[in-house]
Every structure is written in C-alpha cells, then in structure tokens.
C-alpha positions as CSV (number, residue, x, y, z in Angstrom):
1,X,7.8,38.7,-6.1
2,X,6.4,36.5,-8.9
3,X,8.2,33.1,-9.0
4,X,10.1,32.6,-12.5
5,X,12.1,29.8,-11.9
6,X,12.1,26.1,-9.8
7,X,15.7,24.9,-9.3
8,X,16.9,21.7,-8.4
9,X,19.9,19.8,-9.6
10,X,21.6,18.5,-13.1
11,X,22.4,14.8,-13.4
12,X,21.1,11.7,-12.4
13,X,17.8,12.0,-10.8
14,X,15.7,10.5,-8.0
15,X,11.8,9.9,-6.9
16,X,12.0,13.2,-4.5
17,X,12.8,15.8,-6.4
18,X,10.6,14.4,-9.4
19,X,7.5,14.3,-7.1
20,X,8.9,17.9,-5.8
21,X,8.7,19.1,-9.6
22,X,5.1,17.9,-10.0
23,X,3.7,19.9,-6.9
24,X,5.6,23.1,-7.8
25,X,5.3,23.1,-11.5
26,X,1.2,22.7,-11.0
27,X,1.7,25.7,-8.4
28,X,3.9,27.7,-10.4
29,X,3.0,26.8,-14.5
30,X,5.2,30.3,-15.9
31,X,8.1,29.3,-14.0
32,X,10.9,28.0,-15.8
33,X,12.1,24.5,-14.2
34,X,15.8,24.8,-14.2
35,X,18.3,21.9,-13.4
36,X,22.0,22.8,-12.3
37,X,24.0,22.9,-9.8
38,X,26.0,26.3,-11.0
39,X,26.2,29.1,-7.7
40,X,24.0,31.4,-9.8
41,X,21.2,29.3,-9.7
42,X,21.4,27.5,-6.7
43,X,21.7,30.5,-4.5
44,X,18.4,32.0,-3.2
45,X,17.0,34.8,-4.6
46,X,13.0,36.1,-4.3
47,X,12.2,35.1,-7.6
48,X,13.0,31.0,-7.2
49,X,12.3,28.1,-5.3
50,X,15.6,26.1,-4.8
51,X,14.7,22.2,-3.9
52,X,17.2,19.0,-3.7
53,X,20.4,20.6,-4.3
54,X,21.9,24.0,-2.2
55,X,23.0,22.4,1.2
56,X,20.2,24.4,3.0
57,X,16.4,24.1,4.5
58,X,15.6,27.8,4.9
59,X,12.0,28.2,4.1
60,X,12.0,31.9,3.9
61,X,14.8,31.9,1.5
62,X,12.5,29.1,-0.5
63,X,15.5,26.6,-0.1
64,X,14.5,23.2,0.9
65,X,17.5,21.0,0.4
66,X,18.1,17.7,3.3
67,X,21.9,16.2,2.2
68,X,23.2,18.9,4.3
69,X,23.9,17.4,8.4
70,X,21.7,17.7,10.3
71,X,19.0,17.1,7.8
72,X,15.8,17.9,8.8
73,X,13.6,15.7,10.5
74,X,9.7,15.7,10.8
75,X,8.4,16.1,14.3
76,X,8.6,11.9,15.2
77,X,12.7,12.2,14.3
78,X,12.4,10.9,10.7
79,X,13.7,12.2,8.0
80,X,12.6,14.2,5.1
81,X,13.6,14.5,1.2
82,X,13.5,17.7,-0.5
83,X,9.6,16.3,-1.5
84,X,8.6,15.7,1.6
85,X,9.6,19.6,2.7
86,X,7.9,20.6,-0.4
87,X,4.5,18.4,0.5
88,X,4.8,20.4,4.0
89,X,5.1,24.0,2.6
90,X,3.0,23.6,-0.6
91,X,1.0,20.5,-0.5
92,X,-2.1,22.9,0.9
93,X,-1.9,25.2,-1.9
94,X,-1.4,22.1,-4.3
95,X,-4.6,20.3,-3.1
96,X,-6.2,23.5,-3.7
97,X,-5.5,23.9,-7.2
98,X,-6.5,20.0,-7.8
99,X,-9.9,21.3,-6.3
100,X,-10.0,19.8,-3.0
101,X,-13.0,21.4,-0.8
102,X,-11.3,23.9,1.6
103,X,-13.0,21.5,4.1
104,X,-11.0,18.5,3.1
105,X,-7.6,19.8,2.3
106,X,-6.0,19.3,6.0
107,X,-7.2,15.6,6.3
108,X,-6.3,14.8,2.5
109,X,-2.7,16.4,3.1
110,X,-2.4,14.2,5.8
111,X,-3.1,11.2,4.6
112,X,-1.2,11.8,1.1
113,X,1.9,12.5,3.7
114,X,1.4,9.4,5.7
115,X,0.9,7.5,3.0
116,X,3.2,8.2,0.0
117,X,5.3,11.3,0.7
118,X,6.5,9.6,4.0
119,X,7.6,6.3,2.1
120,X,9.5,8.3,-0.7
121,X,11.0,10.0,2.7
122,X,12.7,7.1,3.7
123,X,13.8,5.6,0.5
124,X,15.1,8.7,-0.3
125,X,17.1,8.8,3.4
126,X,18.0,5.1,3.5
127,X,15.7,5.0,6.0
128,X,13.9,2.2,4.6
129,X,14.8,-0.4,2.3
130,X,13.8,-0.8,-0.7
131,X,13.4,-4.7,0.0
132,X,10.9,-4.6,2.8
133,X,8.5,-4.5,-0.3
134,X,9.9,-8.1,-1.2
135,X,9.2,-9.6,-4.9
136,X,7.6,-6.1,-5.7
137,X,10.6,-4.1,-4.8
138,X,11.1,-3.2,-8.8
139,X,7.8,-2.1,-9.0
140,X,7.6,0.1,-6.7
141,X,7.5,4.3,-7.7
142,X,10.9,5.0,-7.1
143,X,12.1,1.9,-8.7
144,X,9.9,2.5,-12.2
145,X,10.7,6.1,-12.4
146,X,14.4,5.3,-11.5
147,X,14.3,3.0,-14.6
148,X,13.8,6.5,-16.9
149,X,16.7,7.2,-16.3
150,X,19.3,7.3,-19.3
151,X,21.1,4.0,-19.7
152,X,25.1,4.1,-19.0
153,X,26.5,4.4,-22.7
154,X,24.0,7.2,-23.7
155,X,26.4,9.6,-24.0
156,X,24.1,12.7,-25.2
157,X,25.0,15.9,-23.0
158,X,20.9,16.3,-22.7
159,X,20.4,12.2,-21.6
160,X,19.5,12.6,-18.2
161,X,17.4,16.5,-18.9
162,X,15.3,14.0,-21.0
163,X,15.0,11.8,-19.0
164,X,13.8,13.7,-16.2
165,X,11.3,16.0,-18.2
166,X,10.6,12.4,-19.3
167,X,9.5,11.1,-15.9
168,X,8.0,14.5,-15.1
169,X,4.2,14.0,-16.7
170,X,4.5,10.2,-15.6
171,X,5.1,11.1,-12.1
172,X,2.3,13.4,-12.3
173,X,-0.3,11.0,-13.3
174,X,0.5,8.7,-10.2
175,X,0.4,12.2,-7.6
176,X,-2.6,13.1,-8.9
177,X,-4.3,9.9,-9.1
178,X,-3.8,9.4,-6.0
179,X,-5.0,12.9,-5.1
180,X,-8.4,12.0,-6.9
181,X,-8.6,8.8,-4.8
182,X,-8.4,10.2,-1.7
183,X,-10.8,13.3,-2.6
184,X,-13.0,10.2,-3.8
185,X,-13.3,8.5,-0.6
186,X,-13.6,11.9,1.1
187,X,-16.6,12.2,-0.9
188,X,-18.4,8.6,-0.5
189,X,-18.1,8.5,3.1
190,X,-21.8,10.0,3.4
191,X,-23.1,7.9,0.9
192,X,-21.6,4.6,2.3
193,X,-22.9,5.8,6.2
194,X,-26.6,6.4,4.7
195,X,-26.5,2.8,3.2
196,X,-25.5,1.4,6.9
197,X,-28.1,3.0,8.5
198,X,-30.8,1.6,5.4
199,X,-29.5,-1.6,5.7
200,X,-29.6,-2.2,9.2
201,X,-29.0,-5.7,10.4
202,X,-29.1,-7.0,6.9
203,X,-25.7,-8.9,5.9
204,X,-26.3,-6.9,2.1
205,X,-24.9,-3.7,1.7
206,X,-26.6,-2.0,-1.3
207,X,-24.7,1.3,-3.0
208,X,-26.3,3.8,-5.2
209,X,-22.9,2.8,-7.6
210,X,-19.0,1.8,-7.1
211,X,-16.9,3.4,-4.5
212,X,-15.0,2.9,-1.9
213,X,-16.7,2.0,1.5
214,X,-14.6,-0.8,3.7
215,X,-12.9,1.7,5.4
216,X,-16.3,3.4,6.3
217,X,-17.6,-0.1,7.1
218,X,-14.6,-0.7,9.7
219,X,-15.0,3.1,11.1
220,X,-18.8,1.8,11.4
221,X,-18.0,-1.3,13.2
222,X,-20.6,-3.0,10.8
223,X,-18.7,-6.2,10.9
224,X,-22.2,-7.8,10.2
225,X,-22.2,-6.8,6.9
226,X,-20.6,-9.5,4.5
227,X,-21.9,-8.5,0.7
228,X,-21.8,-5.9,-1.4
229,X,-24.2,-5.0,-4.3
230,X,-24.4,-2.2,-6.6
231,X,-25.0,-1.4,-10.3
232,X,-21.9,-1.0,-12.5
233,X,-23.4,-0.1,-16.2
234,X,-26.2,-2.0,-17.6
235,X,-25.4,-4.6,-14.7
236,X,-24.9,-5.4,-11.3
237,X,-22.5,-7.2,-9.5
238,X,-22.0,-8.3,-5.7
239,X,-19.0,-8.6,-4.1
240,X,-17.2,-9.6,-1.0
241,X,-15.5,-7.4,1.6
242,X,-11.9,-7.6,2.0
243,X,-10.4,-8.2,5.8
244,X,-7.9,-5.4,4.8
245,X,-6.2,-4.0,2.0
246,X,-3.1,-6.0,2.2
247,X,-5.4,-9.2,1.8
248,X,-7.4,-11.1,-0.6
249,X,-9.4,-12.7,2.3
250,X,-13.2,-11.9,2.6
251,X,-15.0,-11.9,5.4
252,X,-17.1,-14.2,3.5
253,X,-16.8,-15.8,-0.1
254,X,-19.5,-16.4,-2.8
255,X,-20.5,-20.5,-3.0
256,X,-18.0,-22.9,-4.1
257,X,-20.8,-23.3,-6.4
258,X,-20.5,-20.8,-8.5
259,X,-16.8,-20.4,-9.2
260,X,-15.9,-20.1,-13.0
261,X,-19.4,-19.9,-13.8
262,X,-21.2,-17.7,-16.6
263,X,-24.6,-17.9,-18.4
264,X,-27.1,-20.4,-18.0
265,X,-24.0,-22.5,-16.4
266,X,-24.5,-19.9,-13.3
267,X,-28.0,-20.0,-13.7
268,X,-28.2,-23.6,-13.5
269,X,-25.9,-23.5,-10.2
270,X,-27.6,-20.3,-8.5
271,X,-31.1,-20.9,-9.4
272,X,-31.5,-17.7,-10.5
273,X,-32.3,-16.0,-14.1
274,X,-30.0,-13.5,-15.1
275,X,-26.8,-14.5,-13.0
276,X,-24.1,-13.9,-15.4
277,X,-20.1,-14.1,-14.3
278,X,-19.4,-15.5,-11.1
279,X,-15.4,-14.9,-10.7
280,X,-12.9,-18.5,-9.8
281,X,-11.9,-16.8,-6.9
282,X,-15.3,-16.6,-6.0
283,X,-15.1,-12.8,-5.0
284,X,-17.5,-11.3,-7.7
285,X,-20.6,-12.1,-9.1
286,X,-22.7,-10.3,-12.0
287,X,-26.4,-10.3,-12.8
288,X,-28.4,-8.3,-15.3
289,X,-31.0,-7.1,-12.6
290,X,-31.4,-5.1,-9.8
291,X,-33.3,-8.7,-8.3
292,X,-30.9,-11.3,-9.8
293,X,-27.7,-9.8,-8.0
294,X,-30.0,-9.3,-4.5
295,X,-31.5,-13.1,-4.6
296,X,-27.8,-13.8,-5.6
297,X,-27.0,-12.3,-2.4
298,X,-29.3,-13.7,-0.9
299,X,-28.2,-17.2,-1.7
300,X,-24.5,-16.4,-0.7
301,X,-25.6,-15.3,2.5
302,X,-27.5,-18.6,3.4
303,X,-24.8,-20.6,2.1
304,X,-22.1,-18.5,4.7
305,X,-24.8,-19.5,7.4
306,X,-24.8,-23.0,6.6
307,X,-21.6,-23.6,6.3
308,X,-20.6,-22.3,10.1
C-alpha cells in the first residue's frame, strides 16, 4: 500500500527525528508528515511510517521508535535513535534518489552512518556528551537545530509545528551536503590515484582541478608527496597537505618568506612573475600560471629540503 502519511511526535523536537523527516519525506514526497502523539496516529497501519514516538521497533509494522526498554542497539551494543533505524531501513533507497551509483551506495551508507548518523545516535541516547566537542559544543548540529526551537513564552498553539517544519529544509541542506561530499570523494579517487602514479617520486602533486585527495594519498602511502597544485578559475594555487583532518599541521609549510605576501611583494620574495597571494599561515599560495604556481612549488620544495 502507498504510503500517505510519516508520523512522529507533537511538541518539542530533537536532531533524530528531524534528520528522520529529511530521509523519509525525500522517499515519500505525497505523504503527509504528521506530528501527534493521539492512538490514531501513532498506531501502525499499512499506509504510514511511525518514527520517534509509539514505544515500538517493529520494522514490518514500519514502527521504529527506541525510548521503549530495551531499545535497540546496533550490532557493537550501542544504541540507536529513531534516525539511526530510519538510516538502516531507508538510507539505501535514500542514497538512491540523491543519485548515488548503485555501485557506491553500500560504502557511502556506511560511511554517512559512521560518521553522522552514529554521533546523532549517542547524543540522542546520552550516550555521548555533548561536551566532548569542547568550545564547539553549541555549534554542533543538534545544538543549532535545537536552537529553532520556539522560545519559552511563545505561547502560539502552532510554536513548536513551526518550528520544526522550520528546521525541516535546514536540516536537509546539511544531510544532503554531506551526501554530495561523500559521492564527491567517491568520485575523485581515480583521478587523485592517476596523478600518483604521473607524479611518481616527485614531492608535487598536480590535479586536473580541486577535490579531495589526502585520504587517497594516506590509502596510497604517498607520504613523499608534500604540495599540491591545481587550477582553481583563471588561477592556480598550491597548497600543503594536512597531517589529518582534525589538524592544521602540514607535512610541510610554504617559506616563511612568503607569508602575508601578494603582488610584486610575493614576487619580489619568490623570484617568480605571477606569484600572487601567499596566505599568513603560509598554507596557500596563488599564481596566474600553470608555471608560476609549479616553480612556486618548486621553491617550497627546496626550501623544506634545506631546512632539515
């Protein structure tokens, strides 16, 4: 039977069944998203899905509630939210709509779980707190789309409905986003291995454009390379290589030279015609030619070498 209506509970809202709403609302447009917690509606029939509210998981009923005890768990013991049963029985059919390659879809639903639907998991479960992200604890998604949420003396019977279909398209740009990025990364993996292999034992990695490529780099072992180059508009620039994502330290930075440095200022320092920008943090430099950026990197190369 056709699904005509998502369910999932009145009132204050959280991150779960937000991020719930955003799957099943792509996979279901006609349906009618209903918030209550009446019996009627929050007792399965054919024609509904039933998430965050109902005191059940019962995937053939297309109930996926976790408050009830037990709650259900994943299969390392921890637990899940209502979007994290939702990512499990729909994500597949969700990446598909987004226009995932059918060969991609497993490994992109994987990583999307790992990565974001397990967090919102534990948040959700009081599993994690939400202060292991220190300073940035308010910024995190929960947090932002938590602060939607109607203020205590708005006393409009429709506040927190607003609200919610409020945070509903915002959450939705963040899920998807994300969606694109991995797809993304999925795609430049090829690219980034030819340019390993046709740069060989050069430090200088040179891409046909921007995109990602450290983590093809680590999977590579090509812990020779230390620069990056590649057009970016009428420009190019040349880059570093972060250690990791959770760091701003390079393997190897631009000269202490350079830092600051634009125009015939850079040109002065480098040497070189057509340097442009050289960022203070000495992570990014620009050049108006395909040979500025390389004898740029060139230079920055030499000067890593001279300094060890």
């Amino acid at each position: 039977m056709t699904i005509t209506h998502l369910v999932t509970h009145s009132g204050g809202f959280h991150a779960d069944e937000v991020l719930s709403s955003v799957v099943l609302t792509r996979l279901f447009p006609q349906a009618v998203l209903c918030r209550s917690r009446e019996r009627q509606w929050i007792s399965p029939q054919s024609d509904r899905i039933i998430y965050d509210v109902g005191g059940d998981y019962d995937p053939a009923a297309q109930i996926f509630d976790h408050h009830q005890r037990p709650g259900p768990l994943r299969e390392d013991g921890q637990p899940f939210s209502s979007f994290g049963l939702i990512w499990a029985h729909y994500g597949r059919d969700y990446l598909t709509t987004l226009g995932v390659p059918a060969d991609q879809v497993e490994a992109i639903h994987h990583k999307f779980d790992t990565n974001f639907v397990l967090p919102i998991d534990l948040l959700d479960n009081g599993a994690m707190e939400p202060s292991v992200a220190g300073p940035l604890s308010i910024l995190t998604l929960p947090t932002l789309l938590g602060s939607l949420k109607p203020v205590f003396d708005d006393v409009l019977p429709t506040a927190n409905d607003d609200a919610f279909f409020t945070a509903l398209p915002i959450a939705r740009q963040f899920v998807e986003a994300q969606i694109r990025n991995l797809a993304a990364k999925a795609r430049a993996v090829g690219i980034v291995k030819e340019a390993i292999a046709k740069a060989g034992s050069s430090p200088i990695l040179e891409l046909p454009m921007g995109m990602p490529y450290r983590s093809v780099l680590d999977q590579a072992e090509a812990d020779h390379i230390l620069f990056v180059v590649h057009p970016r508009g009428d420009d190019w620039t040349l880059g570093g290589i972060k250690l990791s994502g959770d760091t701003f330290d390079q393997r190897a930075d631009l000269p202490a030279a350079w830092a600051g440095l634009t125009d015939e200022a850079l040109e002065a320092a480098s040497g070189v015609k057509g340097a442009k920008f050289c960022h203070n943090a000495r992570f990014i430099a620009v050049a108006t030619t395909r040979e500025a950026i390389l004898e740029m990197a060139r230079i920055a190369v030499q000067d890593v070498s001279d300094a060890r």
